[in-house]
N, C-alpha and C positions, 0 to 999 in steps of 0.2 A: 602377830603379823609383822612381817618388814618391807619396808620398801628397799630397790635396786635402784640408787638413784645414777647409777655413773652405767649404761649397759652399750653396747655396741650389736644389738640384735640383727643389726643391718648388714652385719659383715660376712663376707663371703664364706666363713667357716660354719656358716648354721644354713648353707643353702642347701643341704640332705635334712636334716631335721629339723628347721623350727618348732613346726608344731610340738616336736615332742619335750624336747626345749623346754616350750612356754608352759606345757601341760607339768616337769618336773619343777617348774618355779613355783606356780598354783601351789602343787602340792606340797612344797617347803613353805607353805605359808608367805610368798613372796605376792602381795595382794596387787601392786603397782610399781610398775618401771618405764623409769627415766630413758630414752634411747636415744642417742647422740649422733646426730649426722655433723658432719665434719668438711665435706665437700661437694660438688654434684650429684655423683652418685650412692652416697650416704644419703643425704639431705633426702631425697626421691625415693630413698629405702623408707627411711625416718615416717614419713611424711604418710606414706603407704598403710603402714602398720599401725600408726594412729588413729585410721579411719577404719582400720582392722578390726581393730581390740582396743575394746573401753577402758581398761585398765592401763594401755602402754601412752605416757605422753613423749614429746621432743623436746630437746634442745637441737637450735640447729645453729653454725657458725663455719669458720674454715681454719684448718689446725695452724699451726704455726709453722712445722715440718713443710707445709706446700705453698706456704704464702706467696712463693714467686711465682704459683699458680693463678692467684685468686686476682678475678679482673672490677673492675668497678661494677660492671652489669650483674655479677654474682653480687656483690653487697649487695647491692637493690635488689635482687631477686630476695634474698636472703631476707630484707626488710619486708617485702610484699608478703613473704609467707610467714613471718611474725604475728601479722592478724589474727591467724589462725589459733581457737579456741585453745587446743590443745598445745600449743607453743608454750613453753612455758623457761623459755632461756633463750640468751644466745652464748655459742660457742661450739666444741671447746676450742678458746683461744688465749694465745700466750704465745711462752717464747721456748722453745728448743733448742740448747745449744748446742748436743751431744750427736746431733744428725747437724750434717755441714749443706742437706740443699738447699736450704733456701739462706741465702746471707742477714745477716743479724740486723740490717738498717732494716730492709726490706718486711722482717718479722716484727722488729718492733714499729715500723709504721700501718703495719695491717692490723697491728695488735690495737694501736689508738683507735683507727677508723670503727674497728669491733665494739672497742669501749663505748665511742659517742654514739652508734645507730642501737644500740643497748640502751640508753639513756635517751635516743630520741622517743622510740618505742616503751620505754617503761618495762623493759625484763632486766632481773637479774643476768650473771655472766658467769660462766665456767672455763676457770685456769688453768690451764694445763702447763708447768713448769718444770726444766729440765735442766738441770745446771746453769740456771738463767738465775735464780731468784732475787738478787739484786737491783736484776734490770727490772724484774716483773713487780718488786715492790713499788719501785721508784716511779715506773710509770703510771702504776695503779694509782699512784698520791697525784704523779700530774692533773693528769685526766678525771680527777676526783671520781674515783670508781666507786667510793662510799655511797653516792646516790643512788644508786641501784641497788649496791651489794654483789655478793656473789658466791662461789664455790670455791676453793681452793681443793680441786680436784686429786684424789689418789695422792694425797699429803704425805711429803716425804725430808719435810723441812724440821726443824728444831724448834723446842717449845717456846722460845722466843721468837721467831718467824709466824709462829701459828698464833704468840697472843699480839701481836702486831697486826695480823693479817685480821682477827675478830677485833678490833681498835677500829679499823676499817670497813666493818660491815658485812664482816666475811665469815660463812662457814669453815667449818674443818671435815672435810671428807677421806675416810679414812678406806681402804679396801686390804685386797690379799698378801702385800708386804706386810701388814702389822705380823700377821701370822706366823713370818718367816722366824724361824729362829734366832739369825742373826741381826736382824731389823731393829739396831736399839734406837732410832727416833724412831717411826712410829710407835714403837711400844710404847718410850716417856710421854709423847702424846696424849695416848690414849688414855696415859695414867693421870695425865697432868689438868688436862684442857678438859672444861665440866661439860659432860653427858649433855647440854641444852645447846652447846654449841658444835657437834658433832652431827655427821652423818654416814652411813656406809653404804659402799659401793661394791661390784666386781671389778669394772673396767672391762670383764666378758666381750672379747673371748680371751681376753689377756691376764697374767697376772692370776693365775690360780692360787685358792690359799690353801696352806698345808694343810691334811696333807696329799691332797692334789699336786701341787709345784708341777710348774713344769707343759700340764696337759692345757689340752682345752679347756676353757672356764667358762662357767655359765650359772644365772642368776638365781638356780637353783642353791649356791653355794654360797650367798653374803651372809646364811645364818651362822656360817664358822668364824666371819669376820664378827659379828655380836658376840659370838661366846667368848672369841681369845678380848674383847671390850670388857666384857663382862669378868673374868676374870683380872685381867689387869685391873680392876677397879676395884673389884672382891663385892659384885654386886649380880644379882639372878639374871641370867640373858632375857628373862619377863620384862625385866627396865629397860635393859637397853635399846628391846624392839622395839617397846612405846615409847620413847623421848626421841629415839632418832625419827622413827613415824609420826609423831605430834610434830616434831622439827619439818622433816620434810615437807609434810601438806602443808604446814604454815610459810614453809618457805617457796614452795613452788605454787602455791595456792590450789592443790588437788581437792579442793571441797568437792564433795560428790553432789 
């Protein structure tokens, strides 16, 4: 069984098929997934599907790319729907530097705000980091993000970045670049950072892993992200389902 803990099931590219979608996840042994709302109408997608399907929980936050979107009535909405049983994060939030909309003050002050209603509420947090990761460390320590914890989302940093980041209370979420051929951090990663502190994802619909590249991606697909874990480690993809699945429910608290 694996979990899809990083999915975007909410996004416009599964609005001809979900259903079938969720129907070839089932069937790849993909037994629960994580879906990530990001903005208003994410969050409202997110939120939706939750109530849908037993198996699908949320994270819900505002990306960093639109932070000179995001108004204080969204935090608070965003904190009221926190309550919610099935919430089980907030985010993804962080810093993008590689997209120039939203200015860098401006992301890293929505990035705090994110941190502290995370810590008011008691959820872990999901990172999304883009040629930021200096800032994204640095702020993490201000804001003592360790209380919570969190995700270091579709991890594409160095194996010194990732055991700084578990120093702090943090997963390693690994998706469809380990895959790439050319990808040599996440492979060291993978190879480096022990199985108990790992997790994988698709990032779906984005990020397909080989050898898909390229296409549509979807949650049917994080068991390639296991096997190329499993290999890099020289261990049966039977381990790596269950430790990043014993990780996951422990860390998002999916007790059934």
């Amino acid at each position: 069984m694996f979990i899809d803990t990083h999915v975007h099931l909410n996004a416009d590219q599964y609005d001809e098929d979900l259903q079938e979608v969720i129907d070839r996840a089932i069937e790849a042994k993909v037994h629960k997934m994580v879906v990530i709302g990001f903005d208003r109408k994410t969050i409202e997608r997110a939120m939706k599907l939750v109530e849908d399907y037993s198996f699908i929980y949320a994270v819900i936050g505002w990306h960093p790319v639109d932070a000179i979107d995001c108004t204080e009535e969204d935090l608070q909405w965003i904190e009221e729907l926190s309550s919610h049983e099935k919430v089980v994060g907030i985010g993804e939030m962080g810093l993008d530097y590689y997209w120039d909309k939203s200015p860098k003050d401006i992301q890293q002050a929505l990035f705090r705000k994110q941190i502290r209603l995370a810590q008011k509420v008691n959820l872990p947090i999901i990172i999304h980091n883009r040629e930021a990761t200096e800032d994204v460390i640095r702020i993490l320590k201000e804001e003592e993000a360790h209380l919570t914890g969190g995700i270091m989302h579709c991890f594409g940093g160095s194996v010194e970045t990732a055991k700084q980041c578990i120093d702090m209370n943090f997963m390693i979420s690994l998706g469809g670049p380990v895959t790439f051929k050319n990808a040599k951090k996440p492979k060291e990663v993978a190879t480096e950072i022990p199985l108990d502190y790992l997790l994988i994802e698709t990032d779906a619909p984005y990020l397909a892993p080989h050898p898909h590249r390229g296409k549509r991606n979807e949650p049917s697909l994080v068991p390639l992200v296991a096997e190329e874990i499993a290999r890099l480690k020289e261990i049966s993809i039977e381990e790596v389902a269950e430790v990043t699945t014993k990780n996951a429910v422990k860390f998002f608290k999916l007790f059934d």
